[in-house]
Phi, psi and omega in degrees: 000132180230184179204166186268131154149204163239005178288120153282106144337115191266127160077021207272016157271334209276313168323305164331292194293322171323312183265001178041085165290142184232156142338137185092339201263181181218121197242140129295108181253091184305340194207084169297331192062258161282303205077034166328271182333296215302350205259311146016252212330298190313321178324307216243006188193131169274075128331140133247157164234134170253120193280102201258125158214139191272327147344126179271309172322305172298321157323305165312323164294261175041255178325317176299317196269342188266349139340301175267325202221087175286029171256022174239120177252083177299124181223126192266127183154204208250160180300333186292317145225101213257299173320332165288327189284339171321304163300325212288310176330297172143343189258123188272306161279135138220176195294346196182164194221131175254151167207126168269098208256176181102213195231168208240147171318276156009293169247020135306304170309330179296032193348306153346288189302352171098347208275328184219135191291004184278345172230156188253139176190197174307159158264078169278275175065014169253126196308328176290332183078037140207140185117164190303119197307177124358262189286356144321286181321283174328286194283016192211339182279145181297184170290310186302300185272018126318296177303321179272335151290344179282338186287333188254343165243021175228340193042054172247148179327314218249006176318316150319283180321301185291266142047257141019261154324308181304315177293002158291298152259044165245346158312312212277298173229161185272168139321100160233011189208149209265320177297311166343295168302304209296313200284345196287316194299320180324286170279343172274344095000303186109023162100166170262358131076035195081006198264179196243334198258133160326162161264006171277335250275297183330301216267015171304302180292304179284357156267345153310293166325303183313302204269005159251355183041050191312332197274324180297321143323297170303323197295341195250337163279337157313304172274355154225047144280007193248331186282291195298317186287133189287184210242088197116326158315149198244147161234152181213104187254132191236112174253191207213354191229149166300346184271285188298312183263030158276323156310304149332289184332313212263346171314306222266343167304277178337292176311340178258006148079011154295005195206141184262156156075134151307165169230186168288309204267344193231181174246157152294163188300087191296147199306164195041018164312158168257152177276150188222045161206076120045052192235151208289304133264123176306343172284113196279147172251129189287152184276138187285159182322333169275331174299301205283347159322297200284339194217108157272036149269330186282330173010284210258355194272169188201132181260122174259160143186156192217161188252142168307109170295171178255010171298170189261152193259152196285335192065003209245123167276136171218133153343180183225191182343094191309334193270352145316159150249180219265179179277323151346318179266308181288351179275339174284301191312317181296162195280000000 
């Protein structure tokens, strides 16, 4: 199975099969991206889909693509409502919710953005193109809350420390460029000391996830998908991190009445609830050893998805860590 573009799909026949598209149906493709997935789908079912991206760039594919194909419904907004966009459409229901989670080739590849130090460009990272940067985040957040993000959305060791350092030399110039940061990170470590993953890679990840509030944005597109999907309906989720698919893992356990007790990432189970997700395996499936030859991106990735029950939706949106701070708080902070 193939698609137009130079973005590769992770996992995408195992998606595909996951979500059975049949004639007739209706898909949320939560992260078009590329549009990989939404031209799949379409392939294989006289379907529609809407495609949601928060991105103006992805959009434009969108749009482009729904040119050539009007069973493709373009909607531009974040995936967290997804359930609005649904409605927004005309669709009270649909068969299924697809989700690619992370950053898109697309804007790796992109220097402008900001997303990765292998080129040098702004310190950006925001998927939206507006609202507090990067080099926002960096130059203005305090030290303590700089440290907790990178230890809890980057899980790096050294947090404190890098932490530390930026705020030292940002006294001196602020951050505005991604190599910049990356060498400062660098040299605040003592070097990459033999390791193969840069040492900037943590804290990278975690000011991305910060300033687009990636995780959070999953946890409210989980319910509401929970909302939208019909009785039979399928979610199909593909992460790329141990933070995202622990969030998954424990969404779709809980909801699937396999686990007692609330977490931080799910709400507990309000009394009498029915489980209202069905799932066929507790195992996530991994890209075969040629998926990951041919797509070294695919690496790290793991596809979950479970089918939609005829239960009442728990309905309850919840936070992720209190000791983060919020964008709220960095958004005060600008001049």
């Amino acid at each position: 199975m193939t698609t137009e573009g130079t973005h590769i799909p992770v996992l995408l026949e195992p998606v595909v099969e996951a979500l059975a598209p049949t004639d007739g149906s209706v898909y949320i493709d939560g992260t078009y991206g590329g549009g990989g997935y939404s031209r799949a789908v379409l392939a294989v079912a006289d379907c529609a889909v809407i495609g949601v991206d928060r991105d103006p760039d992805a959009m434009r594919r969108a749009w482009d693509h729904a040119g050539k194909d009007a069973r493709l419904k373009p909607a531009p907004g974040r995936f967290g409502e997804l359930d609005l966009a649904a409605r927004a459409a005309g669709y009270e229901y649909v068969d299924g919710v697809m989700l690619d989670l992370g950053v898109s080739s697309y804007q790796i590849d992109q220097a402008e953005r900001g997303f990765s130090f292998m080129r040098d460009g702004p310190l950006d990272m925001r998927m939206e193109q507006r609202g507090p940067s990067a080099a926002d985040a960096v130059n203005l957040l305090s030290e303590k809350d700089l440290s907790a993000i990178f230890h809890y959305y980057g899980e790096e060791p050294a947090s404190r420390r890098i932490a530390k350092f930026i705020v030292k030399r940002r006294e001196e110039a602020p951050f505005t460029r991604t190599l910049d940061l990356a060498n400062l990170i660098e040299s605040s470590v003592g070097g990459r000391r033999g390791k193969k993953t840069h040492p900037a890679t943590r804290v990278f990840q975690a000011l991305r996830l910060y300033v687009n509030d990636e995780l959070g944005e999953l946890v409210q597109a989980l319910v509401a998908s929970e909302e939208i999907i019909k009785a039979g309906g399928r979610l199909v989720v593909v992460t790329f991190h141990s933070l995202e698919d622990r969030i998954v893992k424990t969404f779709l356990r809980e909801r699937a009445g396999a686990m007692g007790g609330g977490s931080r990432h799910a709400p507990e189970a309000p009394a009498g609830s029915l489980p209202t997700f069905e799932l066929i395996a507790r195992k996530a499936i991994d890209p075969t050893d040629e998926e990951v030859s041919e797509n070294p991106r695919s690496r790290s990735s793991k596809l979950r998805w479970a089918i939609r029950t005829d239960a009442p939706a728990w309905g309850e949106k919840t936070g992720l860590n209190s000791r983060i701070p919020t964008l709220d708080v960095l958004e005060a902070l600008l001049p």
